[in-house]
N, C-alpha and C positions, 0 to 999 in steps of 0.2 A: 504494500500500500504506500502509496503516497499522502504520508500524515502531516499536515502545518501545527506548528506549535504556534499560538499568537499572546505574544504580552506586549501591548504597547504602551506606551506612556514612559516616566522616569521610571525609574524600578529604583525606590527609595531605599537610600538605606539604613533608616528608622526603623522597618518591617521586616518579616520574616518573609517578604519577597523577592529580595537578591538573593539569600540565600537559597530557597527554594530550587530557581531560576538556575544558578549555578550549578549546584550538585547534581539538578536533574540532567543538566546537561553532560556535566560530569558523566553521572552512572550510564547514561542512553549512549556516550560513544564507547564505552565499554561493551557494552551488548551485542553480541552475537544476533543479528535475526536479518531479514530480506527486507523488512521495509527502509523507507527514506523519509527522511525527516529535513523537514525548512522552518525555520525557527523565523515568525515573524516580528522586526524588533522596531520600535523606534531608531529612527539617527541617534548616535551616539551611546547607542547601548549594543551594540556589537562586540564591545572589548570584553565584555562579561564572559561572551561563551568563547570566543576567538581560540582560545589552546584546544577546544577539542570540538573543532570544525574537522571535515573530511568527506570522503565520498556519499559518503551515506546520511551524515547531517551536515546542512549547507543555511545559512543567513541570508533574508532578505531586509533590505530595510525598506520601510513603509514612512511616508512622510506624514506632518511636518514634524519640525525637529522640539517643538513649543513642549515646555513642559507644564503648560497648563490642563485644566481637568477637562476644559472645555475641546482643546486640540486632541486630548487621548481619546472622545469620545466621538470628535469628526472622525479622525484616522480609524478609529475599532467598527463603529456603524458605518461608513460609505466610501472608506477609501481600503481596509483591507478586504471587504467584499472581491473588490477588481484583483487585488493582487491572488487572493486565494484559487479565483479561478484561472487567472494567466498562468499560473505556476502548475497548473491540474489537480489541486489537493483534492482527495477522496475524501475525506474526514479531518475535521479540525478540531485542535484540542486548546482550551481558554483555560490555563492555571491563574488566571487575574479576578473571577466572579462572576465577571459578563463576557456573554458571546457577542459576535455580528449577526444582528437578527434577519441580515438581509445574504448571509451566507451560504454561496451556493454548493458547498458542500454540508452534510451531516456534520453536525457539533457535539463536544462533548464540555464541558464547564469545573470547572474546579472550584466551589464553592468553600473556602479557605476561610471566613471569618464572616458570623453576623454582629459583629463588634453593634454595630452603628442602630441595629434593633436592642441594644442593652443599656449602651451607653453612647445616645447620639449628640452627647454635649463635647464627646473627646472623637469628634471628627468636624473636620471644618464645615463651611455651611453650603460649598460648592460641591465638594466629597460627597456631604449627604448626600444633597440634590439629586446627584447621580446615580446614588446608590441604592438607593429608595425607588428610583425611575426604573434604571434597569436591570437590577436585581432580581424580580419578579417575572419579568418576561424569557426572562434569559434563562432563568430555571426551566422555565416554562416550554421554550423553544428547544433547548438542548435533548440531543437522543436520551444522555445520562450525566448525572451529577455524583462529584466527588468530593468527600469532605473527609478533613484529617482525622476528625475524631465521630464517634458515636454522638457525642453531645451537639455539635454541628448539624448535626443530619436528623436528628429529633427537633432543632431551631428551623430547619430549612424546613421540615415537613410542616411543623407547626404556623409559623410565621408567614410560610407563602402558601401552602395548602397543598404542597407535590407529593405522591403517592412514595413513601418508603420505597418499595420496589425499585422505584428509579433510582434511589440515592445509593451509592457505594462508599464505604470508607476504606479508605487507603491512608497509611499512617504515614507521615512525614520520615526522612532517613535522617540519620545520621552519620556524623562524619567521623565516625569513632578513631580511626586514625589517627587524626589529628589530636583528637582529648585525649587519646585513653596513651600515645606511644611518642619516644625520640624526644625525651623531656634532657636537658643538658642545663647544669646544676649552676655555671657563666652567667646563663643566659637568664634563669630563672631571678638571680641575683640581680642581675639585669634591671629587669622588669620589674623588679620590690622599690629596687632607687628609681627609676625613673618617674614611678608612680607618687615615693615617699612614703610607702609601705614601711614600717620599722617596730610595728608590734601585730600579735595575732588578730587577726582582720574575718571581718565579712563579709561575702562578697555578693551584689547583687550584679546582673547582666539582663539589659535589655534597653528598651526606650524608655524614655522619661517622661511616661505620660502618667495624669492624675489618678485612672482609673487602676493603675499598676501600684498605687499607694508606697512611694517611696518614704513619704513623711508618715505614714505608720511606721515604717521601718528606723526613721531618722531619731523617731520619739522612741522605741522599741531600744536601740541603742542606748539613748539617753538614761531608760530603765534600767538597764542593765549592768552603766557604771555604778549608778549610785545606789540602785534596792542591791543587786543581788554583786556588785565589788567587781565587775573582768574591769581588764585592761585592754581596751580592745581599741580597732580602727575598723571602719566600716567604707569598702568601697564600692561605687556606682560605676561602673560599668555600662553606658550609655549616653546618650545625648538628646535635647527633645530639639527637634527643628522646626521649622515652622512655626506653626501657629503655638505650639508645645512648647516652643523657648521661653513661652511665659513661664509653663509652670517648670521648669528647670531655674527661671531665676527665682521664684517664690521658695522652692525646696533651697536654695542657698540663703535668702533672708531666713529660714528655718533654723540654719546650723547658725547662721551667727546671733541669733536671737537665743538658743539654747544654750549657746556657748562650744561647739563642740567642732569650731573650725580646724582643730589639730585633730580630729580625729574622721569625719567625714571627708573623705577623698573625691572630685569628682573626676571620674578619669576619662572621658570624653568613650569616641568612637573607638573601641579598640580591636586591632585587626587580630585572629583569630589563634598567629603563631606567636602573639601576646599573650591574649585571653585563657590561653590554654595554661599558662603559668601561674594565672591568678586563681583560675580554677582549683588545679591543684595544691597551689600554696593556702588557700583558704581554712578557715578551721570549718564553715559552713557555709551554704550557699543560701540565700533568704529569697523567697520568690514569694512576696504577698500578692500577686496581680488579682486585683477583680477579675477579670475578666480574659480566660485563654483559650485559644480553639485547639491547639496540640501543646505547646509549652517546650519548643526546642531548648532553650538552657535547660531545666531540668536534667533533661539526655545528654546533654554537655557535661554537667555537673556529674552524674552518673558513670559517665564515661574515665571522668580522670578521678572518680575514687574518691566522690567528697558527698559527704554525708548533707541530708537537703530538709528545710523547714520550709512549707510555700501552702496556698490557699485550699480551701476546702471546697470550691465551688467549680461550677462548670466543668470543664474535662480534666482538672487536678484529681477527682476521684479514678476517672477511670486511665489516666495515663500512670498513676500511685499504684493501679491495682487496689483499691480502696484504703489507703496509707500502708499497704507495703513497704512501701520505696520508701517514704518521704513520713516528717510527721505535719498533718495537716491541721491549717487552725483557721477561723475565721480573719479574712484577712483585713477588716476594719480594726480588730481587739487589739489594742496595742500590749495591753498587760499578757491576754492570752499571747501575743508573738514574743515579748519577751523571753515570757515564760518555757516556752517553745525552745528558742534558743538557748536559754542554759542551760535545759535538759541537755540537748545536743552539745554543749559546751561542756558539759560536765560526767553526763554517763557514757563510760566507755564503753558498757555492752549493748548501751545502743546504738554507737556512733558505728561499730562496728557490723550492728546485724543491718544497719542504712548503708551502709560499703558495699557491701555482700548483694542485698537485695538490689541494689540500682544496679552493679554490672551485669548480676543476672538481666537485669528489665532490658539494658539497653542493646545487648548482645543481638538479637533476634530485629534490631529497626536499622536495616540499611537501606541505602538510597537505590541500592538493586532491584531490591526486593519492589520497594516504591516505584522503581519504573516497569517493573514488569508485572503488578496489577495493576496499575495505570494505563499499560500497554492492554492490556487485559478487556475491560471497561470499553478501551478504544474501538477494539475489533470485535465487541459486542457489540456495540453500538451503529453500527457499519453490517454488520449481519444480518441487525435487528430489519436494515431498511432494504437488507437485500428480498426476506422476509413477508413484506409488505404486499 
């Protein structure tokens, strides 16, 4: 078959969308099989997949190069229509939420996050718009939909009215390589001064948005010097852009209003043969987010062997195995997250059976696996209309 892959717009890197977008590409030129794959990308999003272009996956670029919400959604509805069919795609596959509704091939959708049906106050007001417009249709239109977790797929069912049957989940991969191996001790040192790392730390990783409750986490610290005596540094591991750069400077008025500017680190974007060392170097990994649809740090975290305290709602139960992995708390309770914490900071036969169970969890989620039920899905989807 001739399959188009379509993400167009910026592919931010605030999101679990580059990443996604990379690996998959990653694992797909790995793979053995007879189809061909054309990755349709915005201008200037090329270099993402570029190391593992080849015979068999090949880039096109789709214009314009705007990285507004309004240009990603001229290019997605009426300008990649033309290229999908100039190129001969059989079937097209959208890891972004929304399809080309006017697509003259079969689609299939990757419906990745109902963020904006939970919390539509941590998405901008253009974002929405969009989201809300073509989120339903594109369900709607698509042969089949894919969401990373059980808990996505019970949101899409519920929220837009789409029969189960049509929804598949396929779990995001991970890059266990990178977290779990080829750690160099230089380097890791490295990474402790660069940061200003210089007592046992915790470490949070992702974007800096509200509904991810960093300042439960900032106040949760503050708990933890004075009730219960660590000596600790606590670092952030992300960045908010955009419209999010507010609440990244509010979480900074937080530390200096608490006092606890030598101990809150913010360490911006950090690239991943970084992160891997703070991962590891961490005494815990804190993930309070409201709101997750797979929760790839977690699997990071898991990966390099660091025991995990993070929320109790949405897909945290079932990516925990229902607190297997991780110990889960409500992620607004600051006292509960404290608490949480020094468990983890203090009990060794639990920091231990948290070790244990996360490298079992993460063992079994590669990005292999991810593209070849993805693959999967695809060629159902394409049968389904031979079918017809």
């Amino acid at each position: 078959m001739r399959i188009g892959i379509v993400q167009l717009g910026n592919v931010s890197e605030d999101t679990g969308g580059r990443n996604y977008l990379v690996n998959f590409a990653k694992a797909l030129s790995r793979l053995e099989t007879e189809h061909r794959f054309t990755f349709f990308l915005s201008p200037n999003q090329k270099t993402l997949i570029e190391p593992f272009l080849s015979e068999t996956l090949a880039v096109v670029e789709v214009p314009p190069a705007s990285k507004s919400s309004v240009a990603k959604v001229v290019a997605e509805q009426l300008v990649a229509p033309f290229y999908l069919a100039k190129h001969g795609i059989e079937v097209a596959y959208f890891p972004g939420n929304f399809v080309s509704l006017l697509s003259p091939a079969p689609t299939v959708v990757a419906i990745r996050s109902m963020l904006y049906y939970h919390y539509p106050y941590a998405v901008d007001k253009a974002r929405l718009l969009v989201r809300k417009v073509l989120t339903p249709p594109s369900a709607r239109t698509a042969r089949a939909i894919i969401t990373p977790s059980a808990d996505i797929k019970k949101d899409v069912a519920n929220f837009i009215g789409v029969g189960e049957r049509k929804i598949h989940v396929v779990h995001h991969g991970v890059d266990i390589e990178t977290f779990q191996k080829n750690y160099v001790e230089a380097e890791r040192e490295a990474v402790l001064k660069k940061f200003g790392i210089t007592k046992k730390f915790i470490l949070y990783a992702s974007a800096l948005w509200e509904y991810k409750n960093q300042d439960k986490l900032i106040l949760a610290l503050k708990n933890l010097l004075e009730r219960y005596g660590h000596d600790l540094q606590l670092a952030l591991a992300g960045k908010g852009l955009g419209p999010t750069a507010r609440y990244e400077a509010r979480l900074r008025q937080l530390v200096a209003e608490t006092g606890l500017n030598e101990r809150v680190i913010f360490a911006g974007l950090v690239p991943h043969q970084e992160l891997k060392y703070l991962y590891k170097s961490a005494e815990v990994f804190a993930y309070p987010s409201g709101y997750e649809s797979f929760g790839n740090p977690l699997f990071e975290a898991w990966a390099a062997g660091t025991p995990v305290v993070c929320a109790n709602v949405h897909s945290f139960p079932e990516m925990t195995e229902n607190g297997a992995c991780a110990v889960m708390v409500n992620p607004a309770d600051v006292e509960a997250l404290a608490a949480a914490l020094h468990r983890v900071l203090t009990d060794s036969a639990l920091r231990l059976r948290l070790i244990e169970a996360g490298r079992a969890r993460v063992a079994s989620f590669s990005w292999e696996k991810c593209v070849r039920e993805t693959l999967a899905v695809i060629e159902g989807a394409l049968a389904r209309k031979a079918h017809r």
